[in-house]
N, C-alpha and C positions, 0 to 999 in steps of 0.2 A: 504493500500500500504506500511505504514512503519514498522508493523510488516510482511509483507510477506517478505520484504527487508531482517529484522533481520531473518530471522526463514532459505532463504534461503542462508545466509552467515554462519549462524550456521552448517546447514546440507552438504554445499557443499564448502562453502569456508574454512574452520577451516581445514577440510581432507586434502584438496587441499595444506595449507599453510605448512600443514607438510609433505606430501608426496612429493610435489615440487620440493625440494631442494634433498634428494634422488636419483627423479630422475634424474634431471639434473647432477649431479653429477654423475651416471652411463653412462650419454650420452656423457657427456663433450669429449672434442677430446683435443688432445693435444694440444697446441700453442707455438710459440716463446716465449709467453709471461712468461711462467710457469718459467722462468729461474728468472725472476724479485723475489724480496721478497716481501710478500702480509703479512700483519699485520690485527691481529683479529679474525682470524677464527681456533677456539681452534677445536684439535683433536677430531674423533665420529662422526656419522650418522648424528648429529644432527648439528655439529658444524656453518652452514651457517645459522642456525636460530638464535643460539645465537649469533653470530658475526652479523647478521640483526640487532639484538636489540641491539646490542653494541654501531651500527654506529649509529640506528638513534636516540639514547641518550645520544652519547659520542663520535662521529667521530670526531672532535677536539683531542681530547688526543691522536686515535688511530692514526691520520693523525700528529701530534705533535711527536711521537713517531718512526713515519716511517722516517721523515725530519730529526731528530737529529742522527738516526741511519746510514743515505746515506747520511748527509752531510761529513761525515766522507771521505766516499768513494768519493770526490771530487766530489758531487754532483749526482749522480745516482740515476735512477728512482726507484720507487716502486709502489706496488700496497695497495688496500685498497678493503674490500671485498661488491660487488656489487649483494645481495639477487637474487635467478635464473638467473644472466646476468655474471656470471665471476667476473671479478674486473674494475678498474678503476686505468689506471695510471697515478698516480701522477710525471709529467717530473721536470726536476731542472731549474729553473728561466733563464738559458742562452739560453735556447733554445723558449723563448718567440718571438721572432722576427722572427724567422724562423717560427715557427706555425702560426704566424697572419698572413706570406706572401703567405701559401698555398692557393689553392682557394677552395671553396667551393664542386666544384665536386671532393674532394680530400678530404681533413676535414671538414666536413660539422657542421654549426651550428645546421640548423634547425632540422635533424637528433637527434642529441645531446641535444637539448631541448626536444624532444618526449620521449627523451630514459628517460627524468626526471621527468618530468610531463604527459606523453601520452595525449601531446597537439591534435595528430591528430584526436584522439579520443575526448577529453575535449571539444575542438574547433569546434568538426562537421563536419570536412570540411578541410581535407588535403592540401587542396591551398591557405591556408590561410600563412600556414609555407613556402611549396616548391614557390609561387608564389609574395611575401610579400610586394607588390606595395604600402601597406600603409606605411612599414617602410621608401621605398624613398617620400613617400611624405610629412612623419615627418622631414628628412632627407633637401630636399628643403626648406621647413618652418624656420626651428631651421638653416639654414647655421649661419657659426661664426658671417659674418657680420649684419644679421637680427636683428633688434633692437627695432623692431616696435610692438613688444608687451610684453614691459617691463612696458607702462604705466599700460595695464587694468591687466597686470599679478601682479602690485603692488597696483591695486584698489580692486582686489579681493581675495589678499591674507588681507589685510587689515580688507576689511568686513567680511570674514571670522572667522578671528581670533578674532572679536569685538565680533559677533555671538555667538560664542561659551565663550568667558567671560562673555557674558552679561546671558548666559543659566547658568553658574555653580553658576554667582551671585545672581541668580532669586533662585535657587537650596539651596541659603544657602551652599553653597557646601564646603565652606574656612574655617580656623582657622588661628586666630591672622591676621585677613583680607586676608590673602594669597588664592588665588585659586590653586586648585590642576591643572595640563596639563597632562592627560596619552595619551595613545597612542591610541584611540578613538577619542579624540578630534582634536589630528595632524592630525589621518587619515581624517577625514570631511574636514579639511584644507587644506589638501594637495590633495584631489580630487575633489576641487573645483576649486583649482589653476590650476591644471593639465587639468580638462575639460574646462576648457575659454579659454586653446587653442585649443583643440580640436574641442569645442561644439559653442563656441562663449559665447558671453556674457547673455545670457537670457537661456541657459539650464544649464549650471553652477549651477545656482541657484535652479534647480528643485531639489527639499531636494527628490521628488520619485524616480527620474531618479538614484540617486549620491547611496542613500542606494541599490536600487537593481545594480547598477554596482558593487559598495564595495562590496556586496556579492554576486556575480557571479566570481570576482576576486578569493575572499577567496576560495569561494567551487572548483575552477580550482586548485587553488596551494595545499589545503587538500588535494581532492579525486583524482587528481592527482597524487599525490605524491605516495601513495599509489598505482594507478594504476602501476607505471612505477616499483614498486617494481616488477612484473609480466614479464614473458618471452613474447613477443611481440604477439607469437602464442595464449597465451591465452589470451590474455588483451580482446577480443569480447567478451568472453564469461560473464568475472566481468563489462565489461562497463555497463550494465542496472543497476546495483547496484549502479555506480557513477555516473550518466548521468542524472536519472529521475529528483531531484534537480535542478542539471544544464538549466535543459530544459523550466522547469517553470521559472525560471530566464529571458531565453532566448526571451520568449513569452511573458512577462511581457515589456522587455526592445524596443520586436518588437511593441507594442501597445505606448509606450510612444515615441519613434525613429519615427518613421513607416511614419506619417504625413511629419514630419521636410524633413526624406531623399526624401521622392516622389516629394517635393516642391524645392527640391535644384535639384535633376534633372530635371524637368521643367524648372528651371530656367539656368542650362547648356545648355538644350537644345533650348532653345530662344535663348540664346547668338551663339551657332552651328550653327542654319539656318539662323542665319540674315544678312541681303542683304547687309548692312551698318554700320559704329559706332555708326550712330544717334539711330538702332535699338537696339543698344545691348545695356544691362541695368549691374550695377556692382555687382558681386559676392563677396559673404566675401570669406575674406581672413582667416579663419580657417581650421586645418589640414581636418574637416571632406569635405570641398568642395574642397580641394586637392585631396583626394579621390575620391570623383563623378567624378573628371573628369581623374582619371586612370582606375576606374573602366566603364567612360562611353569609352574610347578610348579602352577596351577589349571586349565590350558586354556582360560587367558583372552588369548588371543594376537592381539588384534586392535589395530590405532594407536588406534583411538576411544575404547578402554577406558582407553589410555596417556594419552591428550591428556586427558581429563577428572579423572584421576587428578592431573596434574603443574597444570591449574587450580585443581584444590582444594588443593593443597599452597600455591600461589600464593595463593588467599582467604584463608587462614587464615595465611601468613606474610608477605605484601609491605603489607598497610596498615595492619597494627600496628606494624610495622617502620617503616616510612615514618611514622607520626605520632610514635613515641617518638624517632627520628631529629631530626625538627625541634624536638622538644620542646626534645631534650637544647643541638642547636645556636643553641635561643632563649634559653635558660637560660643559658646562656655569655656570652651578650651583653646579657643583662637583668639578672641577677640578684644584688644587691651581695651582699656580705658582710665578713669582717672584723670588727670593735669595733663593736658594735650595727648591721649589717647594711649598713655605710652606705657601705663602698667599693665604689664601679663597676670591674665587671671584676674584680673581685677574684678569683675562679675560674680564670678565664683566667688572670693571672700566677702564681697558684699549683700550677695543673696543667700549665703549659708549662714550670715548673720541676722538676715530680714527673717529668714525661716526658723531659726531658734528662737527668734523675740516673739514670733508673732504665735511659737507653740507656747512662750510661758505663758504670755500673757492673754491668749484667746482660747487656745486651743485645752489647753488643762482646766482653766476656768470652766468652761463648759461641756468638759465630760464629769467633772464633780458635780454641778449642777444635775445633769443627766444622769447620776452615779453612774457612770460606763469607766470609769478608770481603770478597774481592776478587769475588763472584759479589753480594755486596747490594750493593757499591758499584758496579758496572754497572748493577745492578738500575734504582738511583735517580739515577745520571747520563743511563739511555734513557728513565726517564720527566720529566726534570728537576726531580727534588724534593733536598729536602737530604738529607743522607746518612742521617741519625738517622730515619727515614722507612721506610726499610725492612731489612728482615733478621729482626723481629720474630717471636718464636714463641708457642706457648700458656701456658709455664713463663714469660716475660718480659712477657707481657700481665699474669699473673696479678700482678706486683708493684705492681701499678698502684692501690694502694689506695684513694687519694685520691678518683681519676679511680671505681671500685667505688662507693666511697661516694655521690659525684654521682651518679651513674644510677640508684643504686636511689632517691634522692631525689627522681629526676627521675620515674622510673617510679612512686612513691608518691604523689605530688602531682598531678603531669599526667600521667600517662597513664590511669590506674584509668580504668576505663569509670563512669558511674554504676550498672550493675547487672553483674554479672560471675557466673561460675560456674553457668552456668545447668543445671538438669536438670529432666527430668520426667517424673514417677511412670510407667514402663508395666507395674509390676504389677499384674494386677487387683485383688488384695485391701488394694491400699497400701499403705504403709506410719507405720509408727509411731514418730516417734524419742523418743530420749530422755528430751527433756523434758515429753512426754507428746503433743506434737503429732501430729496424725492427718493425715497429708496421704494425701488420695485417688485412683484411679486418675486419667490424663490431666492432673492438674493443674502447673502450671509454680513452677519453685520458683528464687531466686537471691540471691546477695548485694547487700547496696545499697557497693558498693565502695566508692567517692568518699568517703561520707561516713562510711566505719569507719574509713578510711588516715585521713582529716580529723580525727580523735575519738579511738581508740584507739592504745592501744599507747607511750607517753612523753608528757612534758613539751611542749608549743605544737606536739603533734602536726600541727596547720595551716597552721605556719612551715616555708617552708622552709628549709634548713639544709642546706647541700651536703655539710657533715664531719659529719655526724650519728653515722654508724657507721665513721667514718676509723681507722683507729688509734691511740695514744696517744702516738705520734714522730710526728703532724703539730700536736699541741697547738693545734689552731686553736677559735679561741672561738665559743661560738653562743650566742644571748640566753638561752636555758634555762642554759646552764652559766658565763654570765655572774653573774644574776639570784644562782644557787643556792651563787654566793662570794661576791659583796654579802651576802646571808643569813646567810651564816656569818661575816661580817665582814675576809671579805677580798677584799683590794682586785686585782681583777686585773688583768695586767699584760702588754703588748701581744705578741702573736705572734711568735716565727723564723718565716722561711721554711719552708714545709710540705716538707719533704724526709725522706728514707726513711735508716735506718742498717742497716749490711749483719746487723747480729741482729735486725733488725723481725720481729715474728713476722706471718710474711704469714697473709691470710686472701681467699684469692680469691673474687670471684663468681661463677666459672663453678664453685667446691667443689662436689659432689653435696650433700653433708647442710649445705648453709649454708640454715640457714631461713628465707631473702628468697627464693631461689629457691622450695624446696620448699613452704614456706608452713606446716611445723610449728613450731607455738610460739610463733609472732606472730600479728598480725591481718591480714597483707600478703598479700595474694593475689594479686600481678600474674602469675605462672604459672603457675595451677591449683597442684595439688598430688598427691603420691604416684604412682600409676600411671597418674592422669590428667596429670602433668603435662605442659608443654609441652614436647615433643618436641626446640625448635630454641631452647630456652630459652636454654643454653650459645653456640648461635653466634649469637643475637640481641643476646648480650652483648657478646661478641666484636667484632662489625660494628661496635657504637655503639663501642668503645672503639678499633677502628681508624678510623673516621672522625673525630672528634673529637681523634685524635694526630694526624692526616693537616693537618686545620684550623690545632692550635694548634703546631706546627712551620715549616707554611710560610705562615700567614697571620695577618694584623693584625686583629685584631674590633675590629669598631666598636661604641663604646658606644651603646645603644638609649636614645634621649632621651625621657624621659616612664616610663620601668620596662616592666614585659612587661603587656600585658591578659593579664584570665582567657579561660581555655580557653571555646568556646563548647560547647554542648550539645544536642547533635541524637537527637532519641529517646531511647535508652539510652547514647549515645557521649559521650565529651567528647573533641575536635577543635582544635586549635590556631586563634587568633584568624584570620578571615579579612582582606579587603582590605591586605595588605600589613603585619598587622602582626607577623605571624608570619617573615618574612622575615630572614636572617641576613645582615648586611651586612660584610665584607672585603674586603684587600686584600693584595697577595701581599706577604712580607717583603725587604726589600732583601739 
């Protein structure tokens, strides 16, 4: 089967990849859009092949290139070339608000992810996108106020993270005691973390379940990718090329799933017929029995519709998750700061001090109050971490300001994709926005992210700055607020300790109306915005701020010799450096 694969993408896909483009180009029809400037696609027959390969080795620069060209022009859009599909326009940051408030039968998301990934295809099963009952029911689970699964989300990010120390230790895998962290090891952590919501707390742990979801994930976003390069017309005919994979995955996941969902429907449906409360017995509270019972109130009651469901929850939340995860724990160990950027590790001592202060003083307070003390200090004597480690809740997460400020910094800088916010036009008659632009039926429209966090919105926008949005009782310096007392002639004068006073007026990141999340009022769009936004935005928060206490609690970071390289840039993604450099290196605390 794997060479008939190879031998028929040899004989029929290689033709195909060159003629393609040819022809579409002979058929193209004109557009409104043709007026915009499109960057990358050099003169000749062939020029949309090479401008293919340009983008998906180097769309960064070409997309960097377009932004600094139409900043110019008071912010105008452009294009960027989109292999058999036309282009892609990239709009100017002020028209973010306007785009999130269209609705979906106008700009459509789930369109717009097909058009990237050819989910309808990947997926199996087109009503998984147009119909998305799993996303509302992430969506009720994850509301702001939800708090009730910060304990087992910070017991199993814990074991997790033990797990895999205890595996590279068994491995011999360190030097000068340090163990190596790549992005292997995150990934298994972060899709164990991710599935305890999902799955509950006993499939989490299935090491069979976790590897073949992680790869049914992967093989969606590779041969995906690839697909969606393809004009929608042909994509039937390459799907068996990218599908077969897919499938065995698929069947695999149905035999491990298959039992749990038929036993959780039984168990909805006891609770549906019964006569009384004394009959009805209690259901977990995990997103996947939020599911059974959207899918059982549509007479959509089969495992296959559950199992494709609970992958696309997985697409869309374990490799964003997984790469801001490593971001955050490379940044720790790269990134100086201090008095003109120049202490190593400065992060590190500063947030493993915000995290001690904030367990005396919040976090022990109110496990006494809740007498739980002596249940968190079991907690973290059976997993053998230090004590300050666990007991944590949503209200004592959120005082963690410091630690708020790092992420969304880390999240602005490295993670933005280079094009973000995608939608596209499925009204026939288009639409018309504001500032006079006419975008037409089918056409793809998105943000050039990277390079608006890069550019707008304050002072060395492109510096990172871990205390950017700290608040004003950790007094810590950043070169912009250096620079702007030199200016005014005063001399300034070296840092306390970044620690919290019990009147700090907190300002948490998981807030609903804080506009890093939402995305009104800045130029930040790392999770969508308004009713499009990201569903798991709140516990994506969450996770990084308990992994990162988990780190700088029980382990020593090693300073990264040479500073962090930049993020690499694959198609529209930007990706944490490969060959080992993204790698977080510790060792446990004495």
């Amino acid at each position: 089967m794997f060479w008939y694969t190879i031998y028929t993408f040899i004989f029929y896909g290689v033709p195909a990849l060159v003629l393609l483009p040819l022809v579409t180009d002979f058929l193209k029809r004109s557009s409104p859009l043709d007026k915009l400037p499109i960057y990358g696609i050099p003169k000749g027959p062939f020029g949309r092949i090479v401008a293919a390969y340009k983008c998906f080795t180097g769309a960064k620069q070409l997309i960097d290139e377009g932004y600094k060209m139409n900043t110019a022009l008071k912010g105008a859009a452009f294009r960027i070339p989109n292999l058999f599909r036309g282009s892609i326009v990239l709009l100017p940051s002020f028209l973010i608000p306007e785009v999130m408030d269209l609705p979906e039968n106008v700009l459509s998301i789930a369109e717009a992810e097909n058009d990237r990934l050819a989910t309808y295809i990947m997926l199996l099963n087109k009503q998984v996108l147009t119909d998305p009952y799993h996303i509302d029911a992430m969506r009720t689970q994850l509301g702001a106020g939800s708090a009730g699964y910060i304990e087992g989300l910070e017991e199993e990010i814990i074991s997790a993270f033990e797990a895999e120390v205890k595996n590279l230790e068994t491995r011999n895998d360190r030097v000068g005691g340090y163990v190596s962290f790549g992005s292997e090891a995150v990934d298994r952590i972060v899709a164990r973390a991710i599935n305890r919501l999902f799955l509950g707390e006993t499939m989490c742990k299935d090491e069979k379940y976790i590897n073949k979801m992680r790869g049914v994930v992967k093989t969606i976003a590779l041969m995906g990718s690839w697909l969606a390069f393809l004009p929608t017309w042909v994509r039937p005919a390459f799907a068996p090329l990218t599908t077969s994979g897919l499938k065995n995955y698929l069947d695999e996941l149905l035999l491990i799933l298959g039992p749990v969902i038929e036993e959780r429907f039984a168990l909805h449906q006891r609770n549906t017929v019964a006569k009384s409360a004394a009959d009805k017995v209690v259901e977990p509270t995990d997103i996947l029995q939020a599911i059974i019972q959207q899918a059982w109130r549509r007479e959509d009651q089969t495992a296959l519709n559950v199992v494709l469901r609970l992958i696309h929850l997985n697409l869309t939340t374990l490799q964003t998750t997984s790469i801001a995860v490593q971001n955050i724990l490379l940044n720790l160990a790269t990134r100086p700061g201090g008095m003109n950027n120049a202490e190593p590790l400065f992060f590190t001592s500063q947030l493993t001090s915000e995290i001690s202060f904030v367990f005396k003083h919040y976090v022990s307070p109110e496990l006494s109050a809740r007498n739980a003390t002596q249940s968190a200090l079991a907690r973290s004597e059976r997993l053998k971490v230090r004590p300050e480690s666990t007991g944590w809740s949503l209200r004592t997460l959120s005082h963690l300001t410091g630690f708020d400020s790092f992420i969304r910094e880390t999240l602005r800088l490295d993670c933005a994709p280079a094009v973000a916010l995608h939608r596209k036009v499925v009204d026939r008659q288009g639409v018309t926005l504001k500032n006079g632009l006419y975008l037409p039926y089918d056409s793809n429209i998105a943000f050039a992210a990277d390079a608006i966090h890069r550019n707008e919105g304050g002072l060395d926008a492109a510096v990172f700055e871990g205390f950017r949005t700290a608040p004003p009782a950790h007094h810590l310096p950043s070169p912009s607020h250096t620079r702007s007392l030199l200016q005014s002639g005063i001399e300034p004068s070296p840092p306390p300790m970044a620690t919290l006073t019990r009147d700090n007026t907190i300002r948490p990141l998981y807030q609903a109306n804080h506009p890093f999340i939402e995305g009104k009022g800045t130029p930040y769009i790392t999770f969508d915005a308004g009713a499009t936004a990201d569903p798991a935005r709140f516990f994506k928060v969450n996770l990084y701020k308990l992994v990162g206490k988990h780190l700088l609690l029980n382990y020593e970071v090693k300073d990264f010799a040479g500073g962090r390289k930049e993020n690499e840039g694959r198609w529209l993604m930007m990706l944490p450096p490969r060959g080992g450099a993204s790698d977080c290196c510790f060792k446990r605390k004495e």
